[in-house]
C-alpha positions as CSV (number, residue, x, y, z in Angstrom):
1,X,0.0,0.0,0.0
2,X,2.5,2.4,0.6
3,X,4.2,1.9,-2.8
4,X,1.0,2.9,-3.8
5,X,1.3,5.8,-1.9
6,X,-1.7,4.4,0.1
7,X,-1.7,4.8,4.0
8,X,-0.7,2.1,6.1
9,X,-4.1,1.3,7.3
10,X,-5.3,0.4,3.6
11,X,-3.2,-2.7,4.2
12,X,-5.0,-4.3,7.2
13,X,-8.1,-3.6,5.4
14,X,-6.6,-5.5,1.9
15,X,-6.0,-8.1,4.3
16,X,-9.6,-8.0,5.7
17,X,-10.7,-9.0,2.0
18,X,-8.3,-11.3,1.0
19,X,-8.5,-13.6,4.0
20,X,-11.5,-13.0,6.1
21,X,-14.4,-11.6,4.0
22,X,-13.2,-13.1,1.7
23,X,-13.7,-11.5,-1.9
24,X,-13.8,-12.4,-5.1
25,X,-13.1,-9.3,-7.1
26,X,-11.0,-6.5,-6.0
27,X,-14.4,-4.6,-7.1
28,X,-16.3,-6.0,-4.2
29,X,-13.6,-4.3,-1.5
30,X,-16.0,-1.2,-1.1
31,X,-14.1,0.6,1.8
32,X,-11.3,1.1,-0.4
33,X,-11.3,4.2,-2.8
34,X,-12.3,3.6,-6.3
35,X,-9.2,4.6,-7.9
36,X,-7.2,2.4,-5.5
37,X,-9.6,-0.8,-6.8
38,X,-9.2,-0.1,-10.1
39,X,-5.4,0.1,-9.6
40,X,-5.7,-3.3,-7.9
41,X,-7.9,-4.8,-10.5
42,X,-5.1,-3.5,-13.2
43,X,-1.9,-4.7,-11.4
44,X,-2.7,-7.7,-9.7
45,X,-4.6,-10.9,-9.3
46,X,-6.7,-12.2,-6.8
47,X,-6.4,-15.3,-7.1
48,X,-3.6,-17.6,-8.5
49,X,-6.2,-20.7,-9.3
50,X,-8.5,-21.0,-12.8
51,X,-10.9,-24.1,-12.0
52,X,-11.0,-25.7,-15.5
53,X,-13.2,-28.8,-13.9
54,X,-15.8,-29.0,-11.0
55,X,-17.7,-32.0,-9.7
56,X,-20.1,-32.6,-6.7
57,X,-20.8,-35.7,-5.3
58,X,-25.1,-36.5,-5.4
59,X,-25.0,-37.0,-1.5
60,X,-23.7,-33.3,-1.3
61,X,-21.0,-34.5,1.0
62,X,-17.4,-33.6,-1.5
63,X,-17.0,-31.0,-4.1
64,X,-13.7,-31.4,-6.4
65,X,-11.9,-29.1,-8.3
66,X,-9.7,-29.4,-11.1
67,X,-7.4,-26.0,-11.2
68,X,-5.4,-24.5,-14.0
69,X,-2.0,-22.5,-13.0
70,X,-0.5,-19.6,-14.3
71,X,2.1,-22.3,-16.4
72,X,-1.2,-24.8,-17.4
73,X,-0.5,-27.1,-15.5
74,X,-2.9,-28.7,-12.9
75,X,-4.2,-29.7,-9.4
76,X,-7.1,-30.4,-7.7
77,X,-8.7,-30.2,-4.4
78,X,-11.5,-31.4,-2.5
79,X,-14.0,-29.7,-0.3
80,X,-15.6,-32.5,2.4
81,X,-18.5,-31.8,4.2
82,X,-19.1,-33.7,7.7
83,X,-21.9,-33.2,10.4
84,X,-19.7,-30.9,12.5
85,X,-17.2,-29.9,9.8
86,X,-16.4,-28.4,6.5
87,X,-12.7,-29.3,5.5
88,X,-10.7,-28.8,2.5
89,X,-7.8,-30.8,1.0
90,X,-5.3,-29.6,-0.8
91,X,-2.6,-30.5,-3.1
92,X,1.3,-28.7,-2.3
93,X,3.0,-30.0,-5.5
94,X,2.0,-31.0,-9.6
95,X,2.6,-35.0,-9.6
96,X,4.4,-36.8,-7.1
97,X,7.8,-38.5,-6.9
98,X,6.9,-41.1,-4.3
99,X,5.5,-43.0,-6.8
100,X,2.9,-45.5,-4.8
101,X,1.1,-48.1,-6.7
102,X,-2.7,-47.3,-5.6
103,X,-2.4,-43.2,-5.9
104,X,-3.2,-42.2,-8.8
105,X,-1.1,-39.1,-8.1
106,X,1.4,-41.2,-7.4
107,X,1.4,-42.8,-11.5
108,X,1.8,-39.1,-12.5
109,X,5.0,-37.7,-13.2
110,X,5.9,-34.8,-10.5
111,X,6.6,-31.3,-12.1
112,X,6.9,-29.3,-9.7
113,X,6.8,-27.6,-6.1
114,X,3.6,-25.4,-5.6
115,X,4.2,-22.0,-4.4
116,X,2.7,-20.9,-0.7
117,X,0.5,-18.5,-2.7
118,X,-1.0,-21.6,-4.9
119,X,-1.4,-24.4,-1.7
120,X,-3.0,-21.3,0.8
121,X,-5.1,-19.9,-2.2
122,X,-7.1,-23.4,-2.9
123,X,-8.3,-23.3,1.0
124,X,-9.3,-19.5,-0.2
125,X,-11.3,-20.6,-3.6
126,X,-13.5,-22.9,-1.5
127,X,-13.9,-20.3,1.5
128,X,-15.0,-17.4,-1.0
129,X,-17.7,-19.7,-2.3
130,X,-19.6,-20.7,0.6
131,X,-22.6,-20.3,1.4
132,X,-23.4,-17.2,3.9
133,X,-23.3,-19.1,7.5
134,X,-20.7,-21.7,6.4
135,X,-17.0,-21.6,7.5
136,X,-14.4,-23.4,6.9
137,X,-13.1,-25.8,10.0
138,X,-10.3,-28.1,8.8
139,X,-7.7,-28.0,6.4
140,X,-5.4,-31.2,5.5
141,X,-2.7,-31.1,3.1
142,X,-3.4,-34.8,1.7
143,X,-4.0,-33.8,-2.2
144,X,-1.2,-34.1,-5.0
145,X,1.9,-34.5,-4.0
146,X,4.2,-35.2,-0.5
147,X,4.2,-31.9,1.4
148,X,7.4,-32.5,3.6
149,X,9.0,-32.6,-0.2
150,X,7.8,-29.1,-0.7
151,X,8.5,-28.5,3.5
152,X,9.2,-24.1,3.1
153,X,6.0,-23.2,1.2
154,X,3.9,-26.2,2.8
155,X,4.9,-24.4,6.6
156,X,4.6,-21.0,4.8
157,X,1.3,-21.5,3.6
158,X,0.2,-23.0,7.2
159,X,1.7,-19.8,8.9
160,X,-0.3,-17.5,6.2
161,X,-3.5,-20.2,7.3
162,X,-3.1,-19.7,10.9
163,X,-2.2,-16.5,11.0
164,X,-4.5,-13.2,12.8
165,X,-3.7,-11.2,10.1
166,X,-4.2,-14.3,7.4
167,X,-7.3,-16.5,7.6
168,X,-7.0,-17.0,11.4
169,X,-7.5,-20.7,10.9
170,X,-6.4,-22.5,14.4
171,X,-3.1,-24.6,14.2
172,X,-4.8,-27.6,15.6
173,X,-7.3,-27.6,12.8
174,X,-5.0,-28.4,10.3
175,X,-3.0,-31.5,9.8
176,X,-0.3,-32.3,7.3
177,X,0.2,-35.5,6.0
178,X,3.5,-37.8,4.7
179,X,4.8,-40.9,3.5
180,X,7.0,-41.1,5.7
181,X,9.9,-38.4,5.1
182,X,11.3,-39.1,8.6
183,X,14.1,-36.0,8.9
184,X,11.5,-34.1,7.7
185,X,8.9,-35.1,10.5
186,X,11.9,-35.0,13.1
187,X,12.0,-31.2,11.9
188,X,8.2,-30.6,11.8
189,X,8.2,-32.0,15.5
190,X,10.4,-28.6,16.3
191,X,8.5,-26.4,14.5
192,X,6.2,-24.1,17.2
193,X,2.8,-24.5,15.4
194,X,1.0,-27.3,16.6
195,X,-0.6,-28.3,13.4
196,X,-1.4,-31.9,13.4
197,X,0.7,-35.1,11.6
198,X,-1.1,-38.1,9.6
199,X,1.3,-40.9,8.4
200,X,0.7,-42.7,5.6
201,X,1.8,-46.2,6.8
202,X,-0.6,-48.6,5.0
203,X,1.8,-51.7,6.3
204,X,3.5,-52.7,9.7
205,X,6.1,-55.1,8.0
206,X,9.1,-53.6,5.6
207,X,8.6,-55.7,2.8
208,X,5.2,-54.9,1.9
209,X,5.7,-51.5,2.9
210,X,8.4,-51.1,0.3
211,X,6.1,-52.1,-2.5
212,X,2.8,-50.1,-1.1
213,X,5.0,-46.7,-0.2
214,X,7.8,-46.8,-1.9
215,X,9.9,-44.2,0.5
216,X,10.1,-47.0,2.5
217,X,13.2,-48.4,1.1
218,X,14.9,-45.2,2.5
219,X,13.5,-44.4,5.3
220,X,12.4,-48.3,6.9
221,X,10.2,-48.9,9.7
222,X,12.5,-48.4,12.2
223,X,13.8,-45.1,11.0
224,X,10.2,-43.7,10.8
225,X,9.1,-44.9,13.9
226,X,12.0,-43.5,15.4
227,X,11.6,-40.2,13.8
228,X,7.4,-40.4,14.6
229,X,8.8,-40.8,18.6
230,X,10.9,-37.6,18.3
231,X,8.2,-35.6,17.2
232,X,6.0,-36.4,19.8
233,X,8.9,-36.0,22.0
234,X,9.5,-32.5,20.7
235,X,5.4,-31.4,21.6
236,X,3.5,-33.8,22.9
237,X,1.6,-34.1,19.6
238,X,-0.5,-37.3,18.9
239,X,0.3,-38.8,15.6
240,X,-2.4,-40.3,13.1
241,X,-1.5,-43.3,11.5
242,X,-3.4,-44.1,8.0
243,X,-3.9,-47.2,6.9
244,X,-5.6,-48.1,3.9
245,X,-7.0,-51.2,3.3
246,X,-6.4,-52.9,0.3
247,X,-8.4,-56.5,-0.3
248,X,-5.9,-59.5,0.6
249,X,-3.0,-57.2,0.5
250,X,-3.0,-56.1,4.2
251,X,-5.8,-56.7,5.4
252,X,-5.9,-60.0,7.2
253,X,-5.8,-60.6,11.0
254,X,-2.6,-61.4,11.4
255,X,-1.8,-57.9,9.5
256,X,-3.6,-55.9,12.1
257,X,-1.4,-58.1,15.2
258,X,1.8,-56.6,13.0
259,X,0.0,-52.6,13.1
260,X,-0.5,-53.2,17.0
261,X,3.1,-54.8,17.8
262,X,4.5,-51.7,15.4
263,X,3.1,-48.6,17.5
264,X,2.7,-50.5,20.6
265,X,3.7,-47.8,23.8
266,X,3.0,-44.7,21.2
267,X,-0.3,-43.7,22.1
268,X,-1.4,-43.0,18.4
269,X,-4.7,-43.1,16.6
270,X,-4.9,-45.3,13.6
271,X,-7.1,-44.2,10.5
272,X,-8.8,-47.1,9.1
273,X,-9.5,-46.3,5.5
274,X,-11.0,-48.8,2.5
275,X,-9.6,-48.3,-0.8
276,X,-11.0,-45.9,-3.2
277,X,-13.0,-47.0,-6.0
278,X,-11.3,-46.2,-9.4
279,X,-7.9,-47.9,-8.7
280,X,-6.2,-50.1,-10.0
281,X,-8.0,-53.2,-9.6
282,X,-5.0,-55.1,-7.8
283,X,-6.0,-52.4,-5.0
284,X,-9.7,-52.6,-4.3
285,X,-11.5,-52.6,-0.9
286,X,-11.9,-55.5,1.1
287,X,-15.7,-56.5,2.1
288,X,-17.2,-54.7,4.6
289,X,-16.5,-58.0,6.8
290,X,-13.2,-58.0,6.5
291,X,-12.9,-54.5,6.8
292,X,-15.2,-55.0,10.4
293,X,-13.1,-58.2,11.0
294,X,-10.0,-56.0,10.9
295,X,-11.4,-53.6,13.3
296,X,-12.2,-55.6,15.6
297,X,-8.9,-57.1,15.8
298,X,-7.1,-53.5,16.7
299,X,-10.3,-53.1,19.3
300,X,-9.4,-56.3,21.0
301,X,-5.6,-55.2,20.5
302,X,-6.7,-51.5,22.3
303,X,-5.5,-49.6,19.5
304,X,-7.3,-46.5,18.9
305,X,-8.6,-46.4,15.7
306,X,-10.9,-44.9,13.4
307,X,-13.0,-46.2,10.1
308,X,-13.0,-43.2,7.9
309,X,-16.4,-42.6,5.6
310,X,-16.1,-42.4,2.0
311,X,-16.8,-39.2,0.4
312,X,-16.7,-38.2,-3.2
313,X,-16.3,-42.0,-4.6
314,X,-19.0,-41.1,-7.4
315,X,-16.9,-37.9,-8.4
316,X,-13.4,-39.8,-8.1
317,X,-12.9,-37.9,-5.3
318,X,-9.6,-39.5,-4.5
319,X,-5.7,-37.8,-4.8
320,X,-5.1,-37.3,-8.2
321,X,-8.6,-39.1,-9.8
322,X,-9.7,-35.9,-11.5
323,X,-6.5,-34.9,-13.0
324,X,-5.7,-38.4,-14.3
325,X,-8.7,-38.7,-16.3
326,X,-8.3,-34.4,-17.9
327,X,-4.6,-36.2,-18.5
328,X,-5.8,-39.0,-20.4
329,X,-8.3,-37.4,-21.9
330,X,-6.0,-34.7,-23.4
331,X,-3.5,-37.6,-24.9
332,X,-6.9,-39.1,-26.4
333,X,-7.6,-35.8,-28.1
């Protein structure tokens, strides 16, 4: 603002509109004079995301979007309503180099790191288009891509998140998820913001591990365990393991004995997740028995664990679905 020869307090109220209202158009920020708005509207951009592709699910529950950016290439993201939530999950890089079998995402090529400006701005697309009374309560960064690859803009775009003069989102509401970079969560456990951490584990045993997450041949087990005990040595934080379930793959009884002996004396909560439909069909969901078998197993076990709902399966609501199909699509054409 002052390079605009603006006063200092313009700035705040810039701020108010970007984050908070927030606003769509620089034309909508009314308190500001209307020579300043159309210098705005002339020199800058709002918003650093073109949706190209938007889908809703029939149960109203998950609304994806496919985004263009500024060098045509693409994400997506995923707004996912619960009873006592509305949460959005976003993407922090183009492809991903980790490479997993069942992630779509993870069969695309990565391209690049996103910027802070292009992970904070996809929480801010959704919250300028909800509906008056609605706010936004969660954000997980568990789209396209590993964010402790892209660690600087994926804190960045947190501190922007969280902070009073940002959106003024509440550390604790948002939770950042990994394969397993384990210097990378020994780092996070230091950091002072007390966002949340969800490993992607998916197996208890190294061997299957290395063929389900792939990062696994470089950073085993042991390591990550080690590295998950550090970060809740650093803050106290609880860790939330993910595990998806995958029919015959890992989802036997014996299987859920191996999760229990692996985070035995760590307190953690383990997210119980069947696969997505849309896979590859080597990496479907078990029955509903055998995923209630499984369950039961970690109950009697006293792990702490969750079953997660499906959302979105209609509109391949899963990482990387959406952009997989455009892909295709685009080498068809």
């Amino acid at each position: 603002m002052a390079s605009l020869g603006q006063p200092a307090f313009r700035a705040k109220q810039l701020e108010d509109w970007v984050f908070r209202r927030p606003a769509t158009s620089f034309s909508q920020m009314t308190n500001l004079p209307a020579a300043l708005r159309q210098k705005l509207q002339d020199s800058f951009n709002l918003e650093s995301l073109t949706p190209i592709k938007e889908a809703a699910s029939r149960d109203g529950d998950a609304r994806k979007v496919l985004f263009r950016l500024h060098d045509g290439k693409s994400i997506e993201s995923v707004l996912l309503s619960y009873d006592d939530r509305l949460s959005v999950c976003v993407s922090t890089q183009v492809g991903c180099a980790i490479g997993c079998p069942f992630c779509a995402t993870g069969q695309q090529a990565f391209e690049r790191n996103l910027s802070v400006a292009e992970i904070a701005d996809q929480v801010l697309y959704f919250a300028r288009r909800l509906s008056e009374g609605q706010n936004l309560t969660n954000v997980v960064f568990m789209g396209m891509g590993e964010p402790l690859a892209n660690y600087d803009a994926t804190l960045q775009a947190v501190g922007v998140l969280n902070s009073e003069r940002g959106f003024g989102l509440g550390a604790r509401h948002m939770t950042i998820s990994t394969s397993g970079l384990a210097p990378q969560i020994v780092r996070l456990g230091k950091e002072p913001l007390q966002v949340g951490l969800a490993v992607s584990l998916h197996a208890a045993e190294d061997s299957l591990r290395d063929e389900l997450a792939p990062i696994n041949k470089r950073y085993p087990l042991k390591e990550l365990i080690s590295a998950c005990k550090q970060y809740m040595a650093a803050g106290g934080r609880r860790i939330t393991f993910e595990y998806t379930l995958f029919d015959g793959v890992n989802d036997s009884l014996a299987q859920a004995r191996q999760l229990a002996h692996l985070l035995k004396g760590l307190g953690a909560l383990v997210n119980v997740i069947p696969a997505n439909p849309g896979g590859s069909p080597k990496f479907k969901a078990p029955s509903p028995e055998k995923v209630a078998a499984f369950m039961a197993e970690l109950e009697r076990l006293a792990v702490r664990a969750t079953l997660r709902a499906r959302r979105g399966a209609d509109i391949v609501a899963g990482c990387g679905q959406l952009r997989s199909r455009e892909i295709a699509s685009a080498r068809r054409s």
